[in-house]
C-alpha positions as CSV (number, residue, x, y, z in Angstrom):
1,X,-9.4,-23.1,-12.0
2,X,-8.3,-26.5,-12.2
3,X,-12.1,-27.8,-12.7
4,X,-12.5,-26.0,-15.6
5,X,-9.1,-26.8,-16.9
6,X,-9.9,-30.7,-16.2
7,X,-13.6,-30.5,-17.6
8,X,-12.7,-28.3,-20.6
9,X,-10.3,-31.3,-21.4
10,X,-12.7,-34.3,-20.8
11,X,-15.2,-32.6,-22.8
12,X,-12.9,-31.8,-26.0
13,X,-11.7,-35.6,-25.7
14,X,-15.1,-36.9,-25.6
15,X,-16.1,-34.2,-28.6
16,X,-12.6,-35.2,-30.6
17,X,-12.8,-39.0,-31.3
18,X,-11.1,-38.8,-34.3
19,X,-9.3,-36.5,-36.5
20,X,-9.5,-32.8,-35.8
21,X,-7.6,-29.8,-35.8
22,X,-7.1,-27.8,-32.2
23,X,-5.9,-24.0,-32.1
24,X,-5.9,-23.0,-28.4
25,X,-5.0,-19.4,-28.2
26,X,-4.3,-17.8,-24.0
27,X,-4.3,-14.1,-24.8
28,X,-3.7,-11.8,-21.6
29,X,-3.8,-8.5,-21.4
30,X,-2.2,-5.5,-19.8
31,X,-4.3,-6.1,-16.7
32,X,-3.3,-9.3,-16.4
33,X,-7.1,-10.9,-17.5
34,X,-7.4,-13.9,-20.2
35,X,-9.4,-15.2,-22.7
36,X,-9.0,-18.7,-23.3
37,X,-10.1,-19.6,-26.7
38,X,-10.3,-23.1,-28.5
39,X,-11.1,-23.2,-32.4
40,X,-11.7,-26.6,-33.1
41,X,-12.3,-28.4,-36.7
42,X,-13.0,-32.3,-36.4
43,X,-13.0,-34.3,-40.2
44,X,-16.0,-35.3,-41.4
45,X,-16.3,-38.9,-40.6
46,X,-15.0,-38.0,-36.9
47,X,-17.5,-35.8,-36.6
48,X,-20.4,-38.7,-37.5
49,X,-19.3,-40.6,-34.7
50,X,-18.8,-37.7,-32.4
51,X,-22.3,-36.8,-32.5
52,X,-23.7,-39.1,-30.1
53,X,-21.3,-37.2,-27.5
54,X,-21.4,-33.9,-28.9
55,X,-24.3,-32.7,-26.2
56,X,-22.8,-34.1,-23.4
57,X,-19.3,-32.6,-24.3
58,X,-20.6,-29.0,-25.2
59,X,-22.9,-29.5,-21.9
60,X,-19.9,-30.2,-19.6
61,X,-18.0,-27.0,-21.3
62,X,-20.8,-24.6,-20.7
63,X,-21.4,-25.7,-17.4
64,X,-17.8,-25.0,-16.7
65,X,-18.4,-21.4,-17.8
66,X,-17.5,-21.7,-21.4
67,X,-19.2,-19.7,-24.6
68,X,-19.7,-22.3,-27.0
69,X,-20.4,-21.4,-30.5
70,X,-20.9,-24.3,-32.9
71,X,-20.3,-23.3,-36.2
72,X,-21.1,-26.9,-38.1
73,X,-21.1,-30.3,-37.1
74,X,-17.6,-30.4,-37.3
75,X,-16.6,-26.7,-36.3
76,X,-16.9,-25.2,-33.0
77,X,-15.3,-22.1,-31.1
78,X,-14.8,-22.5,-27.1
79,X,-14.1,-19.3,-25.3
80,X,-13.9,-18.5,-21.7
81,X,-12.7,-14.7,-19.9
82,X,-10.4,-15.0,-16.8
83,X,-10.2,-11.8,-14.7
84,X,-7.2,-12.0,-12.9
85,X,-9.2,-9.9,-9.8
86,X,-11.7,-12.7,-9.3
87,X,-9.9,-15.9,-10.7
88,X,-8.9,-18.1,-7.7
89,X,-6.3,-20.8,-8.8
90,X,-6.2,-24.3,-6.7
91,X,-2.9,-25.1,-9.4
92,X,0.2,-25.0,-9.1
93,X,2.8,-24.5,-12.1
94,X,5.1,-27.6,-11.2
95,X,2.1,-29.9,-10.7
96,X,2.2,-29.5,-14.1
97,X,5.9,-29.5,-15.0
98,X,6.2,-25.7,-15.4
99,X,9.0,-23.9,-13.7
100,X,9.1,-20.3,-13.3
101,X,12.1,-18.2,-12.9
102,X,12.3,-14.5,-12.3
103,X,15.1,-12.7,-12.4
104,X,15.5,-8.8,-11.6
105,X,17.6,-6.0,-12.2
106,X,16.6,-2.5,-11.1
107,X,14.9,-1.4,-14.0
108,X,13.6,-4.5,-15.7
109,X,12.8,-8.3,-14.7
110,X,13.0,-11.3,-16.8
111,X,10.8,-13.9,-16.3
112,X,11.4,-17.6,-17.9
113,X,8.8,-20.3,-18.3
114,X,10.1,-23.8,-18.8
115,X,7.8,-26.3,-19.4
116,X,8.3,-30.0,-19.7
117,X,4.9,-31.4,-20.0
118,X,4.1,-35.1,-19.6
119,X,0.3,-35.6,-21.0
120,X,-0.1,-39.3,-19.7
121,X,1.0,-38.5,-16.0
122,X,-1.1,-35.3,-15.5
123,X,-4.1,-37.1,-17.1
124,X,-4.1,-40.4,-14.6
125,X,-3.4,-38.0,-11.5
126,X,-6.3,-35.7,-12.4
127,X,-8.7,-37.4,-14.6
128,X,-7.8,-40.5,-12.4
129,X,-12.0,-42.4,-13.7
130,X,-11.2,-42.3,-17.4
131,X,-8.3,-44.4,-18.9
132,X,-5.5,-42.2,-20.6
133,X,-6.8,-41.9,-24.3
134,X,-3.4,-41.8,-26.4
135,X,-5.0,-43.1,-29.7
136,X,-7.5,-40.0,-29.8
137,X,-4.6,-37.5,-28.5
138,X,-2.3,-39.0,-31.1
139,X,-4.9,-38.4,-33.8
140,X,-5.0,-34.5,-32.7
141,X,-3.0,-31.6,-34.6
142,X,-2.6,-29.0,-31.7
143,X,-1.4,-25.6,-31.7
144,X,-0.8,-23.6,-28.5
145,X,-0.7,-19.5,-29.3
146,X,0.2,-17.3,-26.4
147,X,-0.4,-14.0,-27.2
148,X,1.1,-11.5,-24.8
149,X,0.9,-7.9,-23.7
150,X,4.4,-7.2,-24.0
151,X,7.3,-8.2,-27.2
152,X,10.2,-8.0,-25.6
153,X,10.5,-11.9,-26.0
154,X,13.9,-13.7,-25.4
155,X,15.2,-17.1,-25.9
156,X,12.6,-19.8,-26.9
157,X,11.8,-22.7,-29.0
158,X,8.0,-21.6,-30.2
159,X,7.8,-22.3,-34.1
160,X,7.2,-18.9,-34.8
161,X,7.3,-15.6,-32.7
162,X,5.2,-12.2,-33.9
163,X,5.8,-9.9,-31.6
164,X,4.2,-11.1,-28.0
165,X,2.5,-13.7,-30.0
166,X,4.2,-17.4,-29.4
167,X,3.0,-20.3,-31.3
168,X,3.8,-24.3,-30.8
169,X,2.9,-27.6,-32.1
170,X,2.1,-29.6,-29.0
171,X,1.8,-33.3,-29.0
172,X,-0.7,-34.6,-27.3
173,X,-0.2,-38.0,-26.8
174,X,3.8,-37.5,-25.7
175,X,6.0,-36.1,-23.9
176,X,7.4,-32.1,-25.0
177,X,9.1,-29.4,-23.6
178,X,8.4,-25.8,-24.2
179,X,10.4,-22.6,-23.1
180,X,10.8,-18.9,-23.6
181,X,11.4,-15.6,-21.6
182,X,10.2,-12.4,-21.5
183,X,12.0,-9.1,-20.1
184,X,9.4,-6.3,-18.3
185,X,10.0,-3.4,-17.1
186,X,10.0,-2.4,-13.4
187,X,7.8,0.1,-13.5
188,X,8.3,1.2,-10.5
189,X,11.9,1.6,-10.0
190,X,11.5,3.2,-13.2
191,X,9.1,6.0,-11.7
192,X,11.1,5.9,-8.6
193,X,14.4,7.5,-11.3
194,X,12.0,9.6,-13.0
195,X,11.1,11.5,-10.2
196,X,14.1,12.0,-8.7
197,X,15.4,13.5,-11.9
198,X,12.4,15.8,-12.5
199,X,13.0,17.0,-8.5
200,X,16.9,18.0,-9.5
201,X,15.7,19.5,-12.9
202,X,13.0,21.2,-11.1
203,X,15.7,22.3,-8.1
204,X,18.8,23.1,-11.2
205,X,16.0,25.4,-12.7
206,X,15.3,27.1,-9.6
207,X,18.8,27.8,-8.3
208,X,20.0,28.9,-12.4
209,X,16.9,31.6,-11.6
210,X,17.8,32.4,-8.5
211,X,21.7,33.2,-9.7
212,X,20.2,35.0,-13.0
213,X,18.3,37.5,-10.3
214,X,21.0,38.0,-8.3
215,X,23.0,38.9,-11.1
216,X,20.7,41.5,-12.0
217,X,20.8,42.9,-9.1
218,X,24.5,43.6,-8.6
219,X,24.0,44.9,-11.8
């Protein structure tokens, strides 16, 4: 996981050298799975000089298991599909400056990301050959949209929230911080109730028929 992350990266820097446009949308589903998507639209004079490393960008992403569709010469969608069931991650979230908190209650758990992501330190401890390349990253209009299974979506400081969708303007070049929380439901606490309450509805029927019969007879 963290090779792809890491290539997909290199490769977009090496394909960005000047100024572009970057819409990276994570969208999970219900089973946990994700598609990682990258819509990318470089200006027209970036793109001229980009060319000479276009091939060996686009190379680097599909080697790393990325669809790349390239629109133009200065458009380009970059997709991948995680399974969660055969996705092995070698990351950990506070490598990266994300925190995690989960918080339960019986029948529903909150979980909180905080995120306080330093680009310059996580690119010289994992792309440790190639200098840190702040005046391309600075040059970068980036939008991060998590789109989510779920919209029960609590505190947060996304620019805009449509129902599990979260969307942020993340500098590249400097330090941010992004945060939100989301409340699930434990499902199976939930079912846990549920069936206990259909076993005394099941046993109050039973014993109401029971009492109606015997009625009847003394009747």
């Amino acid at each position: 996981m963290k090779k792809i992350i890491f290539t997909t990266i290199v490769g977009l820097v090496l394909l960005l050298s000047g100024c572009a446009d970057v819409t990276n949308t994570v969208k999970v589903d219900k089973k946990g799975d994700a598609t990682i998507s990258f819509d990318i639209d470089i200006s027209s004079v970036a793109g001229i000089f980009a060319s000479s490393y276009s091939e060996e960008a686009l190379t680097k992403l599909e080697d790393a298991g990325f669809k790349v569709d390239k629109k133009s010469n200065t458009s380009y969608h970059i997709e991948k599909k995680l399974e969660k069931s055969s996705t092995k991650s070698d990351m950990k979230p506070e490598d990266f400056g994300v925190k995690i908190t989960n918080t339960k209650s019986f029948f529903t758990q909150k979980v909180r990301i905080d995120a306080n992501i330093d680009p310059e330190k996580i690119w010289k401890k994992e792309v440790a050959d190639v200098p840190f390349p702040k005046e391309i990253l600075d040059q970068i209009n980036y939008t991060l949209i998590l789109d989510l299974p779920v919209s029960t979506i609590g505190d947060n400081n996304a620019k805009s929230v449509d129902g599990g969708k979260l969307t942020w303007d993340v500098p590249l070049a400097e330090k941010s911080e992004m945060y939100f929380d989301v409340t699930l439901p434990n499902v199976k606490n939930i079912a846990i109730v549920s069936g206990v309450l259909l076993v005394g509805v099941i046993v109050l029927i039973i014993y109401l028929v029971r009492k109606h019969r015997k009625k009847k007879k003394i009747a």
